[in-house]
C-alpha positions as CSV (number, residue, x, y, z in Angstrom):
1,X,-29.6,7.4,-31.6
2,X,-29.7,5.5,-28.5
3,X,-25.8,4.6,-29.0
4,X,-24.4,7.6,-29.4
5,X,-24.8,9.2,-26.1
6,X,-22.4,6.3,-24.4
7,X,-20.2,6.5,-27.6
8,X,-20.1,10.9,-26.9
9,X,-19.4,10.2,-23.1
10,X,-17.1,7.6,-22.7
11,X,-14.1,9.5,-24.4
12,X,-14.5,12.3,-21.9
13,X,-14.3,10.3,-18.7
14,X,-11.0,8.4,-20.6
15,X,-10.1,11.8,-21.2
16,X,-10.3,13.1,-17.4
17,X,-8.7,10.2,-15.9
18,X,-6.0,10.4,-18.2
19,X,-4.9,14.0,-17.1
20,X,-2.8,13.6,-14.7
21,X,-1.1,11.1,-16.4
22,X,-0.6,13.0,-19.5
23,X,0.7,16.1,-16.6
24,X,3.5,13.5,-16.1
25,X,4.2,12.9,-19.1
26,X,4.8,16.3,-20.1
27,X,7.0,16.8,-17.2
28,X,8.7,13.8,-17.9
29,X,12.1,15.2,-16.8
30,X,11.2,17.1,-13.5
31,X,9.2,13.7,-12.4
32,X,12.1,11.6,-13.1
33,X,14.8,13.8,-11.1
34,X,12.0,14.5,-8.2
35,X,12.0,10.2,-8.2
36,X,15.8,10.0,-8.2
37,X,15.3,13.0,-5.3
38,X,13.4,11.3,-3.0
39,X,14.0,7.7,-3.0
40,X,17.8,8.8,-3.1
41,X,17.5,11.3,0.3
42,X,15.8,8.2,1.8
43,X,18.4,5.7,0.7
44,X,21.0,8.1,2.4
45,X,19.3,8.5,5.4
46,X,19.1,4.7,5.4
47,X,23.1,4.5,4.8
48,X,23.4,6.7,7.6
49,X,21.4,5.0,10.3
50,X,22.4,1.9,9.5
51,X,26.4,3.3,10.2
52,X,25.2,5.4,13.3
53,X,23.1,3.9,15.4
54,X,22.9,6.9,17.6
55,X,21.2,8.5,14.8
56,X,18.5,6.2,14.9
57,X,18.1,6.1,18.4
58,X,17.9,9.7,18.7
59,X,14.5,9.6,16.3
60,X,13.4,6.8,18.0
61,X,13.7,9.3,21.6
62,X,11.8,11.8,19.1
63,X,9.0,9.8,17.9
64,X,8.7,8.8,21.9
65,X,8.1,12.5,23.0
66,X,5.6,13.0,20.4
67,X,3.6,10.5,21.1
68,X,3.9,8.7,18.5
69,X,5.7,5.8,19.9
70,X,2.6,5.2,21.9
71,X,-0.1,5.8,19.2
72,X,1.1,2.9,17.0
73,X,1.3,0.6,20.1
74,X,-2.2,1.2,21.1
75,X,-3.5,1.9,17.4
76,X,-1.6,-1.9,15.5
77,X,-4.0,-4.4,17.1
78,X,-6.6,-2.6,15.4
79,X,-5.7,-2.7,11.5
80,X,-8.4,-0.3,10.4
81,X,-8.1,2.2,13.3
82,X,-4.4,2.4,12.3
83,X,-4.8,2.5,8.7
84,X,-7.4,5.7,8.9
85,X,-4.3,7.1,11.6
86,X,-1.6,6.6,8.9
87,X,-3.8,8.2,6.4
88,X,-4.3,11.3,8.3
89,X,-0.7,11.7,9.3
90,X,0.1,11.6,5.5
91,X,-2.3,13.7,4.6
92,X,-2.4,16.4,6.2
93,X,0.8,16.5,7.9
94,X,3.2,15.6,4.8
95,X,1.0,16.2,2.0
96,X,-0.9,19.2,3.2
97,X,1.4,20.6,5.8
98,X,5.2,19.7,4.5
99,X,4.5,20.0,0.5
100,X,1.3,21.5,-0.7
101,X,0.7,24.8,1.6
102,X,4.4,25.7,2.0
103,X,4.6,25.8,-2.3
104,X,1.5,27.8,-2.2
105,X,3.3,30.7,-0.2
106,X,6.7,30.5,-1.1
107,X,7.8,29.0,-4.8
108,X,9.5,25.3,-4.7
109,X,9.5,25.7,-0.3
110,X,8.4,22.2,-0.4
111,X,11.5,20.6,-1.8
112,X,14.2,21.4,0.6
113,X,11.4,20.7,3.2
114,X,10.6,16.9,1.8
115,X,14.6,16.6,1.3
116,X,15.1,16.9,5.2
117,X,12.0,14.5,5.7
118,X,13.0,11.9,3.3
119,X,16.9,12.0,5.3
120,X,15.0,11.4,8.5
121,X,12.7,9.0,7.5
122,X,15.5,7.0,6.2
123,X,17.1,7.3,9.5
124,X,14.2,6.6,11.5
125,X,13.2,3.0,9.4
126,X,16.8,1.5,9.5
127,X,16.6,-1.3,11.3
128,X,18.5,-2.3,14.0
129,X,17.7,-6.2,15.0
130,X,16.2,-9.2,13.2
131,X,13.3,-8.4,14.4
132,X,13.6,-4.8,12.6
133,X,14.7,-6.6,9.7
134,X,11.9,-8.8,9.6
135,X,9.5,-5.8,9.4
136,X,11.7,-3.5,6.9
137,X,10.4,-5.7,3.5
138,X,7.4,-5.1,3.8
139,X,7.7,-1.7,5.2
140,X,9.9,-0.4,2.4
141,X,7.1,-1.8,-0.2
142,X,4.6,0.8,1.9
143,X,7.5,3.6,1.8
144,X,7.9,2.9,-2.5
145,X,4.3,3.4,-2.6
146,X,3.9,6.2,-0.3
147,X,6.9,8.2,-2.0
148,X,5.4,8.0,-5.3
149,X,2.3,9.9,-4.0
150,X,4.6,12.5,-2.6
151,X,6.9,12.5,-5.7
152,X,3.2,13.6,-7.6
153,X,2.5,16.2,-5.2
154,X,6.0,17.4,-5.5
155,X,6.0,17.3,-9.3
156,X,2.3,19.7,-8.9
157,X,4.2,21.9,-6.1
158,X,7.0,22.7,-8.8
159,X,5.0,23.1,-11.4
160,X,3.1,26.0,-9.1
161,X,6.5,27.3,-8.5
162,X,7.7,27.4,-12.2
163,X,4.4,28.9,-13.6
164,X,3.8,31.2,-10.6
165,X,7.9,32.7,-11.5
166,X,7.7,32.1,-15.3
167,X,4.0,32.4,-16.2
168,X,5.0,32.3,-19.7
169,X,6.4,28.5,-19.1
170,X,2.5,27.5,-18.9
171,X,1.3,29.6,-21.9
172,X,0.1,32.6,-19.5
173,X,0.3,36.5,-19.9
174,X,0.2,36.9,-16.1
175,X,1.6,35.6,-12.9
176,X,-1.6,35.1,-11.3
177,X,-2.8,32.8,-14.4
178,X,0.2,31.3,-14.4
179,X,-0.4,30.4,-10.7
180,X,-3.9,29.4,-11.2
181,X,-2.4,26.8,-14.2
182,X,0.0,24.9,-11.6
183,X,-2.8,24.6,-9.7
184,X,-4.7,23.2,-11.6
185,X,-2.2,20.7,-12.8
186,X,-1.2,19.6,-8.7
187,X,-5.3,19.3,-8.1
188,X,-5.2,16.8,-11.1
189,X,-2.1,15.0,-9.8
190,X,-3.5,15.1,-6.4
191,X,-6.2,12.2,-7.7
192,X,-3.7,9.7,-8.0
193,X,-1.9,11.0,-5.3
194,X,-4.5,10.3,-2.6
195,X,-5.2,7.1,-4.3
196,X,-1.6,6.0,-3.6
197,X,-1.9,7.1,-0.3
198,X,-5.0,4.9,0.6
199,X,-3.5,2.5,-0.8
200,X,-0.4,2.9,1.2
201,X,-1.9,3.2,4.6
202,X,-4.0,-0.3,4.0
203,X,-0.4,-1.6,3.4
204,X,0.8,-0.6,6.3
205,X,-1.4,-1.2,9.0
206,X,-2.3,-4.6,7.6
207,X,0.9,-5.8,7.4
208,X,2.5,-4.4,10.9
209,X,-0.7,-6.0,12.6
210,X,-0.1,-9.5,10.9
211,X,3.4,-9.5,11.4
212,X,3.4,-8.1,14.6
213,X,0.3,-10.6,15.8
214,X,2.4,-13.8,14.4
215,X,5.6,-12.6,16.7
216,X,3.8,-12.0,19.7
């Protein structure tokens, strides 16, 4: 009697982790093209930088007026300080602000929304010295990770989208329950998603301080 309760249990947590890895799969297709999507827009606006460098240098003005410039200067030297910064920014201003609560107003808004930030992005990280190059390695390893939380937010943001439009898509007699459905499936995606992003932001901060630290 004593073995059954762990033996009841254990399927059920298997069984909720697993989710959002069996939403994937079941939406095999859309994750694929919303892969090829995104690490293709950033490859482009890679292309382009690296053949205009008044591209670049215009995003680098940008990120100067913002602020931003000067945030990571001050924030690098401490790798934990910077790693919680890069975490918030991706949060709330890409996850939160650029995918999830445009989709939750307007069907599929965050897609052409991400597309424009994926070209920029690419743009912005094209290096333009050796000392640029030095830091793009291990700076595209943080941008593959960091995409492929997006990619799983995008895939939960369409998925609102097609349900909301085509409620029938999701086995619903409704709109609203169709809504309610994709919601459900981009909270379970979300899991991963924020893992990822952790993940990414440790990355990140770790590596620019080392790297940095050893050149100066």
């Amino acid at each position: 009697m004593t073995t059954s309760v762990p033996i009841d249990n254990q399927p059920q947590r298997v069984r909720f982790w697993r989710r959002p890895f069996r939403v994937v799969r079941e939406n095999l297709r859309t994750y694929l093209m919303l892969n090829a999507a995104a690490y293709g827009l950033t490859l482009i606006g890679l292309v382009l930088g690296l053949s205009f460098p008044d591209l670049v240098a215009r995003e680098a003005v940008g990120l100067e007026a913002d602020g931003t410039g000067e945030l990571v200067r001050t924030l690098v030297t401490t790798p934990a300080l910077f790693a919680l910064a890069i975490f918030g920014v991706n949060l709330f201003r890409l996850s939160a602000l650029t995918i999830v609560l445009p989709s939750l107003i307007v069907p599929f808004a965050a897609l052409p929304l991400f597309g424009y930030w994926a070209v920029t992005t690419g743009i912005t990280i094209a290096p333009q010295s050796e000392g640029a190059w030095r830091l793009f390695v291990p700076h595209s390893l943080t941008l593959v990770i960091e995409l492929q939380a997006y990619i799983l937010l995008l895939l939960g943001a369409f998925l609102i989208g097609k349900y909301w439009l085509f409620p029938r898509t999701a086995g619903a007699q409704t709109r609203r329950r169709g809504y309610l459905r994709g919601l459900q499936k981009l909270g379970l995606l979300a899991l991963p998603a924020l893992v990822l992003l952790v993940v990414g932001a440790l990355w990140e901060a770790y590596s620019l301080s080392f790297l940095l630290s050893g050149a100066a």
